[in-house]
C-alpha positions in Angstrom: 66.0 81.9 87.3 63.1 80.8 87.8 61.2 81.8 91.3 61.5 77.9 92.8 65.0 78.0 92.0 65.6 81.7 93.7 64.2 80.3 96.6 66.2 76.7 96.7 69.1 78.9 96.3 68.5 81.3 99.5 67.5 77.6 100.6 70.9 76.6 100.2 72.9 79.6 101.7 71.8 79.6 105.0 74.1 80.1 107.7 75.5 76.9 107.9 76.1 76.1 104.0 77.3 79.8 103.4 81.1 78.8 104.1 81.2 75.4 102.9 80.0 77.0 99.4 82.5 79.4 99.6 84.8 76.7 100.3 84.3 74.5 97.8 84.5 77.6 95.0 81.1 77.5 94.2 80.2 81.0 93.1 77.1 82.2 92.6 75.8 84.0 89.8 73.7 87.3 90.8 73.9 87.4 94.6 73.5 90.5 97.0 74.8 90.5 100.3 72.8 90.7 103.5 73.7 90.9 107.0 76.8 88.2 106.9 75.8 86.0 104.1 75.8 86.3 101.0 71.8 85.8 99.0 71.2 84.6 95.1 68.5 87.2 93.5 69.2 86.2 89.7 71.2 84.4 87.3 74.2 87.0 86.3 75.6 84.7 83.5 74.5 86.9 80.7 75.9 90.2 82.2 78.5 92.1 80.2 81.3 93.7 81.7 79.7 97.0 81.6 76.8 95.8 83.1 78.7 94.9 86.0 80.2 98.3 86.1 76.8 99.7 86.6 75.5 97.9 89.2 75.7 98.5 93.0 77.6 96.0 94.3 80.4 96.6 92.2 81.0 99.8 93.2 80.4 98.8 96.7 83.1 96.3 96.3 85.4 98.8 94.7 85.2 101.3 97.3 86.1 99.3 100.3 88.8 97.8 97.6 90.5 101.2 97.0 89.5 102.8 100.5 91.4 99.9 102.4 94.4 99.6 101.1 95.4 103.1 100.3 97.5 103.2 103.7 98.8 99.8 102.9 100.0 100.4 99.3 101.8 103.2 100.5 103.5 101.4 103.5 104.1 98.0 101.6 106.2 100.4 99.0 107.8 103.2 101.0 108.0 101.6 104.0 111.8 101.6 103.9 112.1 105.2 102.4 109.5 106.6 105.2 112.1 104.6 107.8 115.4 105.7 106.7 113.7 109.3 107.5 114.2 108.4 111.4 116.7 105.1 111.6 119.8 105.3 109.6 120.6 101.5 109.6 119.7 100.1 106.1 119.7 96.0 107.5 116.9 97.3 110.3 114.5 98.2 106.9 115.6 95.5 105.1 114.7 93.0 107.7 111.3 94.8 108.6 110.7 94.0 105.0 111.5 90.4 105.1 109.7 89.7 107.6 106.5 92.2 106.3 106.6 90.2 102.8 106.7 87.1 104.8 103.8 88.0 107.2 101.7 89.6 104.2 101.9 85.9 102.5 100.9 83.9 106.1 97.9 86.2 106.0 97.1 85.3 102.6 96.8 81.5 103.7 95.1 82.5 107.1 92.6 85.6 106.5 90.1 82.9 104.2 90.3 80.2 107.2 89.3 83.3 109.5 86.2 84.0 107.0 85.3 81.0 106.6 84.6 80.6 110.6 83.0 84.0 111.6 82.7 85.8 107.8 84.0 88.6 105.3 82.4 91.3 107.1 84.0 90.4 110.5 86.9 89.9 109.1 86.8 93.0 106.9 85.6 95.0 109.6 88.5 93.7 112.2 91.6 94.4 109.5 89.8 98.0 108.6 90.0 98.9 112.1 93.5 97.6 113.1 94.5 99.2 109.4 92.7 102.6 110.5 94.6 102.1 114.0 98.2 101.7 112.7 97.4 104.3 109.9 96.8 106.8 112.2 99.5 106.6 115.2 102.2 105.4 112.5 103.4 109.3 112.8 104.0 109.2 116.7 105.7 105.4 116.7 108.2 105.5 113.6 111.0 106.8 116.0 110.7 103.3 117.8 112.5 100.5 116.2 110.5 97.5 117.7 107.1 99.2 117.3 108.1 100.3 113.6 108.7 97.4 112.7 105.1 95.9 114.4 103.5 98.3 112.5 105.1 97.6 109.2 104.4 93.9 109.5 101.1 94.3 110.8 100.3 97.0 107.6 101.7 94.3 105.2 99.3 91.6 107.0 96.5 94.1 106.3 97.2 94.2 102.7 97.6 90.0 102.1 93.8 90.2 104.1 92.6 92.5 101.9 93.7 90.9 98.7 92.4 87.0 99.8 89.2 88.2 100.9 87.9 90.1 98.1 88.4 87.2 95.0 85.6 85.0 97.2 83.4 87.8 97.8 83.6 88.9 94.2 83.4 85.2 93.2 80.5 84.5 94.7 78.8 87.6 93.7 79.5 87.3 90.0 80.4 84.2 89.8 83.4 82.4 88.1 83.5 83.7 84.9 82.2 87.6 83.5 
């Protein structure tokens, strides 16, 4: 890109235009992010795939990726098994993963609304801390049936944030297409 077009790009994702672009699925090839908006640098179309792999934001992107939903992977799938530790009662867990599995797709819908009106890292940073909240009291509130089950739907929620959030980022970043 040339450096007119660098600069009608920043031009274009100012504040207000950042989530109408993101809206409309217009990525952006070579971007870096800044602040709460996301900045084109250069024109990423001619990347490889290991390219990618060596450069920052990638890795960036992978490491909030894998260090997110570690707690969330392991409650969507032993959730039940963790349970049956402290409640014998086999509809109790089955419900708490109804409802999870329901609540996990409701936050796929809502979490890209949410980041469209105050941003990914707001929103990011608000599930990472409720995530780090309920991963670490989890231990002293299993024995409650009510709050279990809170905490199972609200880890499930986490993980259906996570997993809408990232796809725009990443979009954006490197556009549609590697």
């Amino acid at each position: 890109m040339t450096d007119p077009e660098v600069k009608k790009a920043e031009q274009l994702i100012s504040e207000e235009n950042h989530k109408l672009l993101l809206r409309m699925g217009k990525g952006l090839k070579g971007t870096k992010i800044t602040g709460d908006g996301i900045i084109a640098t250069s024109d990423w179309s001619w990347y490889t795939q290991r390219m990618c792999f060596s450069d920052a934001n990638f890795w960036r992107i992978f490491s909030m990726l894998f260090l997110s939903v570690t707690y969330d992977f392991f409650m969507k799938i032993s959730f039940k098994v963790y349970g049956a530790l402290y409640h014998d009662d086999d509809l109790y867990l089955t419900q708490i993963g109804m409802q999870g599995y329901f609540f996990a797709g409701v936050a796929r819908m809502c979490a890209p609304l949410i980041m469209q009106k105050i941003g990914f890292f707001k929103t990011y940073t608000g599930c990472l801390v409720i995530q780090a909240f309920l991963a670490f009291t989890v231990r002293q509130v299993v024995h409650y049936k009510l709050v279990y089950q809170v905490y199972c739907v609200m880890s499930m929620m986490c993980e259906g944030t996570h997993f809408s959030i990232f796809p725009p980022l990443s979009g954006a970043i490197y556009g549609p297409v590697l």
